[in-house]
N, C-alpha and C positions, 0 to 999 in steps of 0.2 A: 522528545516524546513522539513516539511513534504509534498515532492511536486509530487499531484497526474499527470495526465495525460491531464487533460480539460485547457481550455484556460487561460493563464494570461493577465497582463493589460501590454502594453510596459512598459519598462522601469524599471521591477521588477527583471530584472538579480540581478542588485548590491546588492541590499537587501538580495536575498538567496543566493548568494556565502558567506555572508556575517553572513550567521547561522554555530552554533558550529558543528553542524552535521546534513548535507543534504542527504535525503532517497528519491529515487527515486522510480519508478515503472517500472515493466517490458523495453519495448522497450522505457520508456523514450521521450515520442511523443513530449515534447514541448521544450526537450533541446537546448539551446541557448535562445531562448526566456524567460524561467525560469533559465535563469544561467545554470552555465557550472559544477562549484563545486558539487562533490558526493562521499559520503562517506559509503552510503551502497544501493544496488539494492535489492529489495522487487521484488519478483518474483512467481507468482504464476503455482505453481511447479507442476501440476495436469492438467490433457486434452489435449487440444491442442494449447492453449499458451503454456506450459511447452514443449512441442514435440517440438515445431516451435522454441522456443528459444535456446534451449539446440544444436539442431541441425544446426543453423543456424550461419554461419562463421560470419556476418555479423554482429548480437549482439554481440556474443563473440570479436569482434575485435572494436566495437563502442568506442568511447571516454567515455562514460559516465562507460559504462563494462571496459573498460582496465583501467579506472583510480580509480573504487572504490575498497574502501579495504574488501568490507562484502558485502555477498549474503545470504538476507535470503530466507527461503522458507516459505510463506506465509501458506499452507495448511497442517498440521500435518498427516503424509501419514494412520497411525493407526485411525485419525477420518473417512479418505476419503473412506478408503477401507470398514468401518462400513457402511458408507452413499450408496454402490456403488449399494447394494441389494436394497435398500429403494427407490433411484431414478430407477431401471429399472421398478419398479411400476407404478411412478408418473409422471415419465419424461423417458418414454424409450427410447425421441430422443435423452437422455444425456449420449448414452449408454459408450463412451470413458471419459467423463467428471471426474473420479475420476483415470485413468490410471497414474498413479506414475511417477517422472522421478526427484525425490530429489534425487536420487544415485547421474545423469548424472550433476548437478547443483552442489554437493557435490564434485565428483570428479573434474569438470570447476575449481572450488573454489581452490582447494589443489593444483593444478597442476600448478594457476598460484599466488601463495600466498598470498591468500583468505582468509577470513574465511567466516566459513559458518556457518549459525545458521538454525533452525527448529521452527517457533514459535510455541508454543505448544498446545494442543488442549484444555485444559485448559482456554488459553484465547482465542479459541474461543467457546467454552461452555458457559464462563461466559460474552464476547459481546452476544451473542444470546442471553439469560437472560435478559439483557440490552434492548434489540431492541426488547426482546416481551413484556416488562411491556411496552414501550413508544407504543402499540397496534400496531407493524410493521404487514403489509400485509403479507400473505403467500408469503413465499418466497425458495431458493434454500439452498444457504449459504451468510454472508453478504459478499460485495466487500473486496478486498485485501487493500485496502486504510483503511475503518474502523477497518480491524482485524488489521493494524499495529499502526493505533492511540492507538486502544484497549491496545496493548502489551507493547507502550511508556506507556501510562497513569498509567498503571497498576505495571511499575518494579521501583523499588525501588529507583536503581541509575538517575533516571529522575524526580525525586520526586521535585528538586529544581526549576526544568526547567520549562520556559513556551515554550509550542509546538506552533507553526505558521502552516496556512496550506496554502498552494498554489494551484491552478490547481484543487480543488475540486467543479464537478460542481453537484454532488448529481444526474448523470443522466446517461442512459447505457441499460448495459443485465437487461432485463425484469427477473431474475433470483436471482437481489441482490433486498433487500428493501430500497429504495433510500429516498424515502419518512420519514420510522424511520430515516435511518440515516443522513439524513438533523435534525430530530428532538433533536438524541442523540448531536449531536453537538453543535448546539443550548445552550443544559442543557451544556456540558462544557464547552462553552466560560462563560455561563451565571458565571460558579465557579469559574470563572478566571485561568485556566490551561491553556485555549485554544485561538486562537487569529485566524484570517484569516488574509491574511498577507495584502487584501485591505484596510483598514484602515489605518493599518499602512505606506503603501505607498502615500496613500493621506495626512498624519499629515506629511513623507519625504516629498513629492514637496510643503507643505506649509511651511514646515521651510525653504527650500533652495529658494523660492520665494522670 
C-alpha cells in the first residue's frame, strides 16, 4: 500500500492496515482516515519540507513517525546539489529548494531504531525517462509519491507484489508533472503491477453487502 497524501473514500482504513507494507508520505495528512498501519515514511529530504520536518518535535513524535520502522529520503542529495545551479536559472524563487537535510533524517533514523534508506538518483533519472517519453510538461522534478512507486516497481524483491495506491490525487506544486504522472500510472495498472485501491474497496462493500 502505497498511501499518498490527497483524499480517500471512508471506510478504507481496514483495507490499508491490511497491506504487507504501508508507506506513508511526509506529514502523513490523511492518517486515521487511510489507516493507521505504517511501515516506512517517504520523506522528501530537501527545502523546506525537509527543514520543517526534521526540526519539528511534533512529526518527530507523531504516531504515524514513532511507529514506523523506515524513513526514506525521497531525493538523492548528489542529484539535488547538481540541479541546485540549474534552478537558480530557471527558478530563482527555488532558491533553498535543493538545501540538504538527509544527515538530520539519517541521524532521526539511528537514534530512534530506524532505518533509513536514500532512494537513489538512478531511479530517479530513469522515472524522468519515463515521464518524458509519456510527453510530461516541463516541469521541476517529479513528486515524491511517483519516485517511490518508481523505486517499488523497479527493485527486485517487489517483483512478486502488486502495489495498491491510495490518496493519489495526481494534483499539487505546479513544479511536479501531474498530468505524465496520472499517465505513467495509467500504463501500470494497465500491466497489471498496479491497482488504486478504489476499486478494490468498491468489489470489499459488494462482497460484504
Amino acid at each position: 500500500m502505497i498511501v499518498g497524501n490527497g483524499p480517500v473514500d471512508d471506510g478504507v482504513d481496514v483495507l490499508i492496515d491490511s497491506g504487507d507494507l504501508v508507506i506513508r508520505f511526509n506529514g502523513s495528512r490523511n492518517f486515521g482516515a487511510a489507516g493507521r498501519k505504517t511501515d516506512v515514511i517517504a520523506v522528501c529530504n530537501t527545502g523546506r519540507p525537509g527543514a520543517a520536518m526534521v526540526a519539528d518535535p511534533a512529526w518527530r513524535n507523531s504516531e504515524a513517525v514513532s511507529g514506523t520502522a523506515e524513513i526514506w529520503s525521497v531525493r538523492d542529495p548528489g542529484k539535488f546539489a547538481e540541479l541546485k545551479p540549474q534552478l537558480a536559472i530557471t527558478h530563482p524563487e527555488l532558491d533553498d529548494f535543493c538545501d540538504d537535510y538527509t544527515d538530520g533524517f539519517a541521524t532521526f533514523a539511528a537514534a530512534n531504531g530506524k532505518q533509513h534508506r536514500i532512494i537513489t538518483r538512478a531511479a530517479h533519472d530513469a522515472l524522468d525517462a519515463e515521464l518524458m517519453a509519456l510527453d510530461a510538461e516541463p516541469y521541476v522534478v517529479p513528486s515524491s509519491g511517483m519516485v517511490v512507486v518508481h523505486a517499488i516497481l523497479s527493485d527486485p524483491g517487489y517483483a512478486d507484489d502488486t502495489v495498491i495506491l491510495a490518496g493519489f490525487g495526481h494534483a499539487g506544486w505546479g513544479g511536479h508533472p501531474f498530468a505524465a504522472e496520472r499517465r505513467l500510472t495509467d500504463k501500470h495498472i494497465a500491466s497489471g503491477r498496479v491497482m488504486r485501491l478504489q476499486p478494490l474497496f468498491t468489489h470489499a462493500l459488494s462482497q460484504g453487502a
